[in-house]
C-alpha positions in Angstrom: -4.4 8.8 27.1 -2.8 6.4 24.7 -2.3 8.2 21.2 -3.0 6.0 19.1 -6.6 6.7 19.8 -6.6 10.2 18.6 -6.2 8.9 15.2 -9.6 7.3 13.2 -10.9 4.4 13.1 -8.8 2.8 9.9 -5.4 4.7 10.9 -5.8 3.1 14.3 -6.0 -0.3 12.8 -2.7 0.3 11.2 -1.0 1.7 14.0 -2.0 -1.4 16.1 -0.9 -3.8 13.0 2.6 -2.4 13.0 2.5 -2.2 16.8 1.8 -6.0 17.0 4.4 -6.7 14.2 6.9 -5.3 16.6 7.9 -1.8 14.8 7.9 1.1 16.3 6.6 3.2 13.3 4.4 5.7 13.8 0.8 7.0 11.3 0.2 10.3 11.1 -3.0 12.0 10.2 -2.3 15.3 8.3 -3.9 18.1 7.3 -4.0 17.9 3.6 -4.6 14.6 1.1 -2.3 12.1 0.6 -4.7 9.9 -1.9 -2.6 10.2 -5.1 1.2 9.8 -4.8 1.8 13.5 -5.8 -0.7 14.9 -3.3 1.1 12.5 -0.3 4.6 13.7 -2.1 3.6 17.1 -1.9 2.3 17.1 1.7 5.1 15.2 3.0 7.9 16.7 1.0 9.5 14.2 -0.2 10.1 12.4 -4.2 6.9 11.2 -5.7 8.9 7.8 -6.2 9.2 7.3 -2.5 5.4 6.9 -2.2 4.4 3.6 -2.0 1.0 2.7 -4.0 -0.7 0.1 -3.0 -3.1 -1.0 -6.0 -5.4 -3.8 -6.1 -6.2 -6.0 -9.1 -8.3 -9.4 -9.7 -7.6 -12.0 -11.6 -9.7 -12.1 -14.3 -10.8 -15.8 -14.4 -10.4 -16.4 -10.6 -11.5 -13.2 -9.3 -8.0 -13.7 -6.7 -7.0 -10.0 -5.6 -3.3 -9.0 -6.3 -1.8 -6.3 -4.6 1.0 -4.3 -6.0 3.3 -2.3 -4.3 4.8 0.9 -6.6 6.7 3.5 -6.6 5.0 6.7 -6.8 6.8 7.6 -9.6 5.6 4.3 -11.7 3.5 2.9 -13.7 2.4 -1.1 -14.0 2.9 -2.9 -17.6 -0.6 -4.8 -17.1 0.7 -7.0 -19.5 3.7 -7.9 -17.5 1.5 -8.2 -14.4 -0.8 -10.9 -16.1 2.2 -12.6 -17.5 3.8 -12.9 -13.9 0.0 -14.3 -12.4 -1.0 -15.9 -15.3 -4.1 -14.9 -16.5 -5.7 -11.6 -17.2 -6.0 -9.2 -14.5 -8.4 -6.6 -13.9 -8.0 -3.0 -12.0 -10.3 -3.5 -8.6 -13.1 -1.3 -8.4 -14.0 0.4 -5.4 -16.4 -2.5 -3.8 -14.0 -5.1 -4.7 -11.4 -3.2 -3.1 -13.3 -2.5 0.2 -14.3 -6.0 0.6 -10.8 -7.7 0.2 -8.7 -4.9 2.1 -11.6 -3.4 4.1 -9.7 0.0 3.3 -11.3 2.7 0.6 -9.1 3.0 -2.5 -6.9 5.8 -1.9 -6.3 4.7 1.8 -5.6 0.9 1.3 -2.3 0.3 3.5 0.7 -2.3 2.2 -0.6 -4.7 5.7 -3.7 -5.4 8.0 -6.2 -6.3 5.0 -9.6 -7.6 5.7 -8.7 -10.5 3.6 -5.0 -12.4 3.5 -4.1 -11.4 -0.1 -1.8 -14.3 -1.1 -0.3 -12.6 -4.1 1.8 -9.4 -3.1 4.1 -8.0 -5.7 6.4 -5.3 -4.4 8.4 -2.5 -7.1 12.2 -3.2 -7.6 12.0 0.9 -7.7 10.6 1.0 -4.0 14.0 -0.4 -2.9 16.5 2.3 -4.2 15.3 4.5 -1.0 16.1 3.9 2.7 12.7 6.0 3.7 9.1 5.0 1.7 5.6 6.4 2.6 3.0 4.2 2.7 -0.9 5.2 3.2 -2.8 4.0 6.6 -6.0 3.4 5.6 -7.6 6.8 4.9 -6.5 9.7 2.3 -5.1 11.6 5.3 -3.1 8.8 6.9 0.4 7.5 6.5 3.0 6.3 8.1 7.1 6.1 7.1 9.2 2.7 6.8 12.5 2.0 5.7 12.2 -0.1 2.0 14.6 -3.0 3.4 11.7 -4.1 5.5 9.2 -4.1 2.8 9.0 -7.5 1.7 9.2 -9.2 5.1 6.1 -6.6 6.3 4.3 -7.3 3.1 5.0 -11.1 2.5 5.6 -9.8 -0.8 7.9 -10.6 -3.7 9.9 -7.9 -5.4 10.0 -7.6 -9.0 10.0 -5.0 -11.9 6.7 -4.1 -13.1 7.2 -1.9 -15.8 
């Protein structure tokens, strides 16, 4: 039996995304929560900063989703963010966030969103380690990737957000 299909429903969908991308990185359902970056740091023993959080914002005028990539360990200057997008940005709620990535907050993955989210912004800070954590579409689900191919998996453009 293929193993992939012992994981659920929105951890398979990221194992197949990464499998037709060509990488041979695994998601892994465990035990306890990995929903905030200090639960995941915690349950995967490794630094807080290594976790990548993947949070979604909309444009205030546009309603455009913006995904942000960070560094467990950070926090996003909204003001910064809004400068670098150019209008006022708003923190997705939870409906906003389901319909555009098609994950729940707390499980939305880096890839394989519902919706192509054109604007990815990706956390200098993320780059300083050669292993990152990244959630795979539930609270229980991740899987590991090294940073330097974070921006060519994401389509996403590094910058400092704090």
């Amino acid at each position: 039996m293929n193993e992939q299909y012992s994981l659920s429903k929105s951890a398979q969908k990221i194992q197949a995304a990464l499998v037709e991308r060509g990488l041979a990185l695994k998601v892994l359902e465990l035990p306890s929560s990995t929903r905030t970056a200090i639960d995941a740091a915690t349950t995967l023993n490794c630094e807080v900063a290594q976790i990548v959080k993947s949070l979604l914002f909309r444009t205030h005028a546009t309603h455009q989703p913006i995904l942000i990539l960070v560094s467990g360990s950070n926090r996003i200057n909204e003001k910064m963010l809004a400068d670098l997008v150019g209008e006022k940005i708003i923190k997705a709620d939870a409906d906003f966030a389901r319909q555009i990535t098609g994950f729940a907050i707390g499980g939305i993955p880096p890839i394989a969103h519902k919706q192509t989210i054109q604007r990815i912004f990706i956390d200098q800070d993320l780059l300083k380690f050669q292993t990152l954590w990244a959630a795979a579409g539930t609270p229980f689900a991740v899987f590991a990737l090294e940073s330097k191919i974070l921006e060519s998996l994401t389509g996403g453009t590094v910058v400092a957000i704090n």
